[in-house]
C-alpha positions as CSV (number, residue, x, y, z in Angstrom):
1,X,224.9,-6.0,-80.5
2,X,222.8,-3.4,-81.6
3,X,223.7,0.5,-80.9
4,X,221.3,1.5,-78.5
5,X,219.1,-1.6,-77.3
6,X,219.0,-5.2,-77.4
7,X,218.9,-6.6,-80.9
8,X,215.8,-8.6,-81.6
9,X,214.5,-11.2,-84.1
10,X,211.1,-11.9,-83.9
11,X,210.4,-15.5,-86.0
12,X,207.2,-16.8,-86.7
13,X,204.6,-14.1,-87.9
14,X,201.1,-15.4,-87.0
15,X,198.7,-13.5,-85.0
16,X,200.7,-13.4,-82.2
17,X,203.9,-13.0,-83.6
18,X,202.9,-9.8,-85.1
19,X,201.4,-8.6,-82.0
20,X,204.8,-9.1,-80.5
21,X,206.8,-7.5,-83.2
22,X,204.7,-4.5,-83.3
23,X,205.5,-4.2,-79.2
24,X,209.4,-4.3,-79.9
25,X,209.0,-1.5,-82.1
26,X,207.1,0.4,-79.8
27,X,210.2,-0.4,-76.8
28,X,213.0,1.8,-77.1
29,X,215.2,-0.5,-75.3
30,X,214.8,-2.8,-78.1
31,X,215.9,-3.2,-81.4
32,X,214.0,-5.7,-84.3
33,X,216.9,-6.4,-86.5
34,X,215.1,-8.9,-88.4
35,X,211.5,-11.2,-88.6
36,X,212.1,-14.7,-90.0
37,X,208.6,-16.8,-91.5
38,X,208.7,-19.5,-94.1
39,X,205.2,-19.3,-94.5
40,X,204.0,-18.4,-98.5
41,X,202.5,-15.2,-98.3
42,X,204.9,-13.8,-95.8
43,X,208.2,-14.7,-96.7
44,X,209.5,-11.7,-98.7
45,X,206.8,-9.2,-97.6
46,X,208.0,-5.6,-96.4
47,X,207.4,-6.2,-92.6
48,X,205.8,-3.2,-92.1
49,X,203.0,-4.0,-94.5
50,X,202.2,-7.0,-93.1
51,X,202.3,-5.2,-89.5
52,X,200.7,-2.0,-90.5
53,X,202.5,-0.2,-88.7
54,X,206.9,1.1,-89.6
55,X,209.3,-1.6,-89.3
56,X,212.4,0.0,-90.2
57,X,212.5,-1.2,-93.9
58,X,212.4,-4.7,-92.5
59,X,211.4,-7.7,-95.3
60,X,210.5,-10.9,-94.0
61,X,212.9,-13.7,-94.4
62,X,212.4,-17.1,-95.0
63,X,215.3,-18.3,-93.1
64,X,217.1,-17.2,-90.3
65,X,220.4,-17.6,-90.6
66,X,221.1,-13.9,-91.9
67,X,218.9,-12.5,-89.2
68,X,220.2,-14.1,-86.2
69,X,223.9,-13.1,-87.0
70,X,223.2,-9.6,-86.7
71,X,221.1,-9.9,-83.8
72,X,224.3,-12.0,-81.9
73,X,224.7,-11.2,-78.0
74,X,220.2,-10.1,-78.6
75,X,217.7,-12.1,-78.4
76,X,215.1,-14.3,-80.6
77,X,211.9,-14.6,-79.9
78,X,209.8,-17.5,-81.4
79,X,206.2,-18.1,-81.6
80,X,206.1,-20.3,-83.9
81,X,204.8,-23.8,-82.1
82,X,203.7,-25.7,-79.0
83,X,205.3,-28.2,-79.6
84,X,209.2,-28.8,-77.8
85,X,210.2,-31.4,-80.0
86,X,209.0,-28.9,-83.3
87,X,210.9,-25.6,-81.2
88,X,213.6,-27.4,-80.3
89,X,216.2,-26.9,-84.2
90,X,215.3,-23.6,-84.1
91,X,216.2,-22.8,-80.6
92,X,219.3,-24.8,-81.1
93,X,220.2,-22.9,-84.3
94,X,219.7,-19.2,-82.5
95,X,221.9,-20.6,-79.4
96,X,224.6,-21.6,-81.6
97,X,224.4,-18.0,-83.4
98,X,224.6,-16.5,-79.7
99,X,221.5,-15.1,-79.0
100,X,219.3,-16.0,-76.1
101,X,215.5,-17.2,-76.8
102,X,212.6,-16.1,-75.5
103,X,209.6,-18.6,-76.3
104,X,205.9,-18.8,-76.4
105,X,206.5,-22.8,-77.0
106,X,204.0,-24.1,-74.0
107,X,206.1,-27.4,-73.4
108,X,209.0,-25.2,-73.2
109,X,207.6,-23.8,-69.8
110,X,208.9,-26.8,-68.1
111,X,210.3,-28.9,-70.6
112,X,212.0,-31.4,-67.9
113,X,208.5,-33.2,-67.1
114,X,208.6,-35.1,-71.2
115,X,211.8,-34.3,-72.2
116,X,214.2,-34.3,-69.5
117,X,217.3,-35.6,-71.7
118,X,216.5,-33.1,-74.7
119,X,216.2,-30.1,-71.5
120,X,219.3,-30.8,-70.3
121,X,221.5,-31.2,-73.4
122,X,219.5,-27.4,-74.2
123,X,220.4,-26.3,-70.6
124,X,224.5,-27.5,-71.3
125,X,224.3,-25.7,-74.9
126,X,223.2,-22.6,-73.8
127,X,226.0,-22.4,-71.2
128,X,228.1,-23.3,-74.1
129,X,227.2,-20.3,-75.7
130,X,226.9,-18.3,-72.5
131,X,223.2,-17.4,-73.1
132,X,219.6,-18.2,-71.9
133,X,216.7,-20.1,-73.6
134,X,213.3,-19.3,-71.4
135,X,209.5,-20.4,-72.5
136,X,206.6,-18.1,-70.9
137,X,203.0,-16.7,-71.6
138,X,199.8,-16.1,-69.6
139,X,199.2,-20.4,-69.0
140,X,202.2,-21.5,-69.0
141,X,203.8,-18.9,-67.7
142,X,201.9,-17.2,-65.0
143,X,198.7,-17.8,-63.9
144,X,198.6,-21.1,-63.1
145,X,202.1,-21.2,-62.3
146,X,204.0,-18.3,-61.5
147,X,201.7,-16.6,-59.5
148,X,201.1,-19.4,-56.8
149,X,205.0,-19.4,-56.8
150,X,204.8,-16.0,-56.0
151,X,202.0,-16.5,-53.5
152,X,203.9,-19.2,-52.0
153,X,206.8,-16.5,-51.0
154,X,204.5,-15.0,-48.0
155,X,203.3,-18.7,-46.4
156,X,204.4,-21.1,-44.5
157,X,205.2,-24.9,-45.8
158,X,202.4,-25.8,-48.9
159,X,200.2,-28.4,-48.8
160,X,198.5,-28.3,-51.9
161,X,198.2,-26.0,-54.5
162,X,194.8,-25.3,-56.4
163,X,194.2,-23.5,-59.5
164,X,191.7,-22.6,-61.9
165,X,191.3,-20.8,-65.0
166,X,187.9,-19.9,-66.8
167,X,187.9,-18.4,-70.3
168,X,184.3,-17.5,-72.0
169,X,185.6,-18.9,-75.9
170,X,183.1,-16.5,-77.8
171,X,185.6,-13.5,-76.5
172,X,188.8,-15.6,-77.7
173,X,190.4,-16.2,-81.4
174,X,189.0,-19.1,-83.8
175,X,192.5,-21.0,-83.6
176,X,191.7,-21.7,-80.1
177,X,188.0,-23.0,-81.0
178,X,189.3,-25.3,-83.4
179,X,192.1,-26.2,-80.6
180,X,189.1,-27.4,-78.3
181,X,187.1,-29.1,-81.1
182,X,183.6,-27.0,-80.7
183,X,181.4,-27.9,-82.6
184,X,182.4,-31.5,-82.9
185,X,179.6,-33.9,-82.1
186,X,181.1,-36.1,-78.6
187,X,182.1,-38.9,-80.9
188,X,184.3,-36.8,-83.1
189,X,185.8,-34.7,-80.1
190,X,186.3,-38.7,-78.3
191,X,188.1,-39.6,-81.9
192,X,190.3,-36.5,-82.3
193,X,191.4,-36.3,-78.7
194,X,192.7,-39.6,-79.1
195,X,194.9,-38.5,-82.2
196,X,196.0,-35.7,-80.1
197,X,194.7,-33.3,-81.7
198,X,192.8,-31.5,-78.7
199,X,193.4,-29.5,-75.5
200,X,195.1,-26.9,-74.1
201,X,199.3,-27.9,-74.3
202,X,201.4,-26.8,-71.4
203,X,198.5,-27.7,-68.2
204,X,200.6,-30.3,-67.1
205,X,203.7,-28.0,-67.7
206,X,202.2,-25.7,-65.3
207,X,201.5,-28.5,-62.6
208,X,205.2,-29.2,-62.8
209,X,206.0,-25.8,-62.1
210,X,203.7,-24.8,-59.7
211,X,205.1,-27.5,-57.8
212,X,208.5,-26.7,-58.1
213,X,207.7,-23.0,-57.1
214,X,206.0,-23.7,-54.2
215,X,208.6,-26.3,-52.7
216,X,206.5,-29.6,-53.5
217,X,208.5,-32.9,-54.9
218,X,206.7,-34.4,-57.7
219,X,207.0,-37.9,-58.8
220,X,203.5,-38.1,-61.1
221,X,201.7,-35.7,-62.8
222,X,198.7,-36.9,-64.5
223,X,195.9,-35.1,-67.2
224,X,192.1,-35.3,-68.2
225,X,190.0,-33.8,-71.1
226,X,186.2,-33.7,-70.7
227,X,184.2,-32.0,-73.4
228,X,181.7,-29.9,-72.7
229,X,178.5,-30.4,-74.6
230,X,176.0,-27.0,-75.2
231,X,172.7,-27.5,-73.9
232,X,171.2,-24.9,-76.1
233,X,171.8,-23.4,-79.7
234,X,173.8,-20.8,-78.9
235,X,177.5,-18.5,-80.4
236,X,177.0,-20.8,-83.5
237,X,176.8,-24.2,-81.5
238,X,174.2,-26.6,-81.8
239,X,172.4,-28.1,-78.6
240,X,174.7,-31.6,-77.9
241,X,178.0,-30.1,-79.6
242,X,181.1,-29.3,-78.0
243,X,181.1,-26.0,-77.3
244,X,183.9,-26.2,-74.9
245,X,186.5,-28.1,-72.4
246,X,187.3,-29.4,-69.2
247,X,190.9,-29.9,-68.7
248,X,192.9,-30.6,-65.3
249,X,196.2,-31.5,-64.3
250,X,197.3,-33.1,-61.2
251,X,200.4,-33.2,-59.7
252,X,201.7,-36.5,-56.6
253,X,204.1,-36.5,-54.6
254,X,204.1,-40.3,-53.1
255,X,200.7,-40.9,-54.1
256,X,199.4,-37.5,-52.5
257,X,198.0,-34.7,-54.8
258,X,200.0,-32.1,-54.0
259,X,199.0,-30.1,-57.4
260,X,195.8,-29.5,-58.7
261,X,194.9,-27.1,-62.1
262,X,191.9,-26.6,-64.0
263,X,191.0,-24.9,-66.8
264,X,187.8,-24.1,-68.5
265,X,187.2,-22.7,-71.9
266,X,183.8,-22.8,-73.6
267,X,181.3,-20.6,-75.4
268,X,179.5,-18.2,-72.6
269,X,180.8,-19.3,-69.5
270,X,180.0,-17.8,-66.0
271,X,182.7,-16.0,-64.5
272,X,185.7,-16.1,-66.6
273,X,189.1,-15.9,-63.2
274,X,191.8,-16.7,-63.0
275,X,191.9,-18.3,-59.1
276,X,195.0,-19.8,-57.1
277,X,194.2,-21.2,-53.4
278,X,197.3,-22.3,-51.5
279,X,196.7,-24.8,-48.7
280,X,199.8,-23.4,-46.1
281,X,199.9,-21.4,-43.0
282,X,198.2,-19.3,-43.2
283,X,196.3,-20.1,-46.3
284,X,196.3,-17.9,-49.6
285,X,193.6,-17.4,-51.9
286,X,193.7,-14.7,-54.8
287,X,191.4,-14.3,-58.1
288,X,191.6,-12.5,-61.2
289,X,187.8,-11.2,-61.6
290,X,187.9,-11.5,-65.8
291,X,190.8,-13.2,-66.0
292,X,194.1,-12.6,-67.5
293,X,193.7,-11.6,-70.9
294,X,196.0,-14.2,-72.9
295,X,196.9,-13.0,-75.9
296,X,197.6,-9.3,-75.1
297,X,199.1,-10.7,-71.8
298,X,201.3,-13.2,-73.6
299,X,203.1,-10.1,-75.4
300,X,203.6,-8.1,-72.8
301,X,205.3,-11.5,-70.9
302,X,207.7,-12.0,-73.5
303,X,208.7,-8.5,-73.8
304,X,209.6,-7.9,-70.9
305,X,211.5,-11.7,-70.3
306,X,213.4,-10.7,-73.4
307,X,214.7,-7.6,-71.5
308,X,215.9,-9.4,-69.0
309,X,216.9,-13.1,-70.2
310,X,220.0,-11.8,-72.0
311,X,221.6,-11.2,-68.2
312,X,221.1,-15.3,-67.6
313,X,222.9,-18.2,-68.7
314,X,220.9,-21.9,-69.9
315,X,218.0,-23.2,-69.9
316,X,215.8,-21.7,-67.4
317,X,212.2,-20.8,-66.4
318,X,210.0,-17.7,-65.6
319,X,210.8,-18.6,-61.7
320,X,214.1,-17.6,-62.6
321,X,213.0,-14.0,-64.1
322,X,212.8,-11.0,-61.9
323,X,209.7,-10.7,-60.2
324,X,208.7,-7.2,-61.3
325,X,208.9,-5.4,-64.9
């Protein structure tokens, strides 16, 4: 391990990559040993050039095999997909090299509910290795999740959980607007959601978790994607275009909704929240006026779960993390 700190490996340099190597640098209780991206343009760039800020003489690698062997006994931090199945070798490569993983992979949130044989042969290889693989963010990760587990702590038995998120788009980056197809005619969107291509990952993650946190049984969880159509020329968006989505996910327990999570992101919404109602005794209701801010947010999350994830052992969530910073 690194003199001084926890030894860190950031991998994958996109937006939010960089955002979160720029943090570790600015934590003294951390050390960046290394920042892995195959990407061409990256791999092989002095890091601190492409972060504009000092990196310690830092270059980019394209491969993290070097990288992850000094960081042994640190931690690795990837944001380099959504996707578990896509995540999954190169969490498996920094277990076997000893570190612990800290994710912004949104199916890695709760990875049980689609790949419940994959999660546990990850849960059994990181107490192999004695460390701790752990996938958080603003949604998954908190809002919709976390914080009606946490809300859950002061009531009585839950009925129901309700969330909802609302994100005004023309504040947000353009990877997100192409991730909700605005400015798709309805046809297009209809085509390209049936490829997959659409939609926020990790809502039905969330479901799962909020569930769990809250001390409901799931046996169903279920998801819808509505596109929402402008009614006006307006941020760039002709009238009848997508200039935004309605996604919810709902979780049963027998046939009862037990779980229900919405989010909204389009172009000039009213009202961006972030709101979690908890059907108990007595009943809980909190909102975000604004709304958490994700990508700022999501740095800050996985900074501080990569000071404390190295203290835990397999495959775990943010319920296990401690509940303050």
């Amino acid at each position: 391990m690194a003199e001084g700190g926890i030894p860190v490996v950031v991998m994958g340099l996109g937006e939010v990559g960089r955002a979160i190597a720029r943090r570790v640098l600015a934590r003294p209780e951390l050390i960046l040993v290394g920042a892995v991206d195959p990407a061409q343009g990256i791999a092989g760039r002095p890091l601190d050039e492409l972060l504009g800020a000092p990196a310690g003489g830092l270059t980019v690698a394209a491969e993290a095999a070097a990288a992850l062997k000094v960081a042994r006994g640190g931690v690795a931090i990837l944001a380099t997909t959504s996707s578990f199945e896509k995540a999954l070798p190169q969490i498996q490569q920094a277990v076997r090299a000893g570190c612990s993983v800290v994710s912004t992979c949104e199916e890695l949130a709760w990875p049980w509910l689609h790949h419940e044989a994959a999660a546990d042969a990850l849960d059994a290889l990181c107490e192999q290795h004695d460390v701790a693989v752990v996938g958080t963010g603003v949604n998954p990760g908190f809002s919709l999740d976390r914080l009606p587990a946490f809300l859950a702590q002061v009531a009585g038995e839950v009925r129901h959980v309700r969330g909802l998120r609302v994100v005004d788009l023309a504040k947000r980056r353009d990877a997100l607007r192409r991730k909700v197809g605005v400015g798709l005619s309805e046809a297009a969107f209809e085509q390209a959601d049936e490829r997959g291509e659409l939609g926020h990952v990790g809502l039905a993650e969330s479901a799962a978790m909020a569930a769990a946190g809250c001390g409901l049984e799931v046996d169903e969880v279920e998801e819808e994607l509505v596109p929402l159509l402008a009614e006006e020329d307006a941020h760039g968006v002709k009238r009848g275009q997508v200039a935004g989505v309605q996604q919810v996910a709902r979780a049963f327990s027998e046939g009862r909704e037990v779980v229900r999570l919405e989010l909204i992101i389009a172009l000039g919404v009213d009202h961006p929240r972030d709101e979690v109602e908890i059907d108990a005794d007595p009943p809980l209701r909190a909102v975000v006026p604004g709304g958490i801010p994700g990508e700022a947010a999501t740095v800050h999350a996985v900074v501080h779960a990569a000071l404390a994830v190295t203290e835990r052992h397999g495959l775990i969530t943010v319920l296990d993390l401690p509940a303050g910073r």
